[in-house]
Each structure stands twice: as structure tokens, then as C-alpha cells.
N, C-alpha and C positions, 0 to 999 in steps of 0.2 A: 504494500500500500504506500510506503513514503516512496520508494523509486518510482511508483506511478504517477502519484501528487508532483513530484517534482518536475520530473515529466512534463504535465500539463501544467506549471508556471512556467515552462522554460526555465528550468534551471539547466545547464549543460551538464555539471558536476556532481554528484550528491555521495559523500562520505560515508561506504558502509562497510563494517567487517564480514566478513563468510566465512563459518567454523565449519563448515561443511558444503559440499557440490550442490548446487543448485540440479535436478534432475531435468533433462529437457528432450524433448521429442526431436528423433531426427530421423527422414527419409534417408541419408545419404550414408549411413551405416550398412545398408542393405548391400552397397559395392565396393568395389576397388576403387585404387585409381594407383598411378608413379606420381612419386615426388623427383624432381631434377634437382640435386642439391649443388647449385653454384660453385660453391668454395670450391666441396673438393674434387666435383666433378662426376659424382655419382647419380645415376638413377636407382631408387627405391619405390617396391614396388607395396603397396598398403592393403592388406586385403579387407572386404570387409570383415566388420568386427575388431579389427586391430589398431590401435592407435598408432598417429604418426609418429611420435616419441619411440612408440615399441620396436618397429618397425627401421626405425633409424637406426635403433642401437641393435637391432637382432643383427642390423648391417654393419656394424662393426664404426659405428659413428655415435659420439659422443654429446649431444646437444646440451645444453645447461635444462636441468628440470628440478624437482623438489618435493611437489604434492600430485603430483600425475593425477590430480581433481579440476585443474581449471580457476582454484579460487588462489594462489600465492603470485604470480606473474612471472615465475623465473623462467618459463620457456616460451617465453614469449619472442617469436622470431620473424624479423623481416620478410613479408613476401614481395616476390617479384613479379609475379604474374601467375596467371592461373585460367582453367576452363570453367564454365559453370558459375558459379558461385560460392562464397565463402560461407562454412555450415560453422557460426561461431556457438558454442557451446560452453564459453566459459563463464565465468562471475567477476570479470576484469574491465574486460571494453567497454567502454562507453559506446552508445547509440551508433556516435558522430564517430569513434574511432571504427568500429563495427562494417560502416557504412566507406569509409575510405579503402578499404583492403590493405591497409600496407601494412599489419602485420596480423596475428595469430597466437592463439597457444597452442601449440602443436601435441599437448597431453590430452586433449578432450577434441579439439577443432577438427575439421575435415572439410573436404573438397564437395561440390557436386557434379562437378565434371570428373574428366579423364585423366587431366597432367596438371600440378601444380608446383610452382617453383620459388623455391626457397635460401633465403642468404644463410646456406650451411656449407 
């Protein structure tokens, strides 16, 4: 209720703790997709069900993470571009960041297209 109220004041910002995952419905769990991770030049493949975190490290890649819930921010990662849409799932982003694409938490978030690319 107060993210909602604030919400509709326009307020951009509103200050809350998350002691636990927000739970959230997603279609785009159902699939896969590749991650193109920039830096070191890998593609990773995500299936569904798997998060990208998971999926990163099962690759032998290290990203910075912490609560693999979506609510701490520590893997929150640069995208570069992507197909589909961005499936944010965390308790982080703001509306207005959400809506920019340019980055992600790759512990809960996911793709709804097919290739999504990443500053890893």
C-alpha cells in the first residue's frame, strides 16, 4: 500500500526494507534463452527454470551476488541489449529504472526473448 500511494503522488523514490522476496508471477520462466556475456566473451545458455546467476556460475563465471532473492542489489548488472523484454522480478528497481533497461538483477530477473546481453 505505501509503494502504491506513493506511486500515485508521484513520488519517484520511496524508502523500503525487504526481509524477504517479494513473490511475482512470470511467463518467461517457462523458456530459455543465451546470455552473450561481453567481458569475457562467453555465451550462456539459461534454461528454463534456472536463474541467470546459476547458470553463469555453473559456466564457470563469477558475477558478484549475495541473497540470490532479488531484495540486497549486489548482482545487479549492466545490460547491453537484449530481445523481448526485460522480466524484472526483483524488490530493487525503481518503476523509472525498470523501464530504462540498462541494468538487472540477474539472481531472480530474466529475459522474454531469445538473447540477452550482458557487461560480464
Amino acid at each position: 500500500a505505501f509503494e502504491k500511494t506513493c506511486e500515485q503522488l508521484g513520488y519517484a523514490n520511496a524508502h523500503i526494507e525487504r526481509f524477504a522476496a517479494v513473490v511475482v508471477a512470470s511467463a518467461s520462466e517457462a523458456h530459455g534463452f543465451e546470455v552473450v556475456c561481453e567481458q569475457s566473451g562467453q555465451t550462456v545458455e539459461v534454461p528454463a527454470g534456472k536463474s541467470i546467476l546459476d547458470a553463469l556460475i555453473d559456466a564457470g563465471l563469477n558475477p558478484d551476488h549475495s541473497c540470490k532473492e532479488g531484495v540486497c542489489g549486489a548482482c545487479e548488472t549492466a545490460v547491453l541489449g537484449f530481445d523481448g523484454e526485460l522480466d524484472h522480478q526483483d524488490g530493487i528497481l525503481t518503476k523509472l529504472e525498470r523501464q530504462s533497461g540498462k541494468t538487472m538483477m540477474i539472481c531472480v530477473s530474466r529475459c522474454t526473448g531469445r538473447k540477452l546481453v550482458l557487461d560480464i
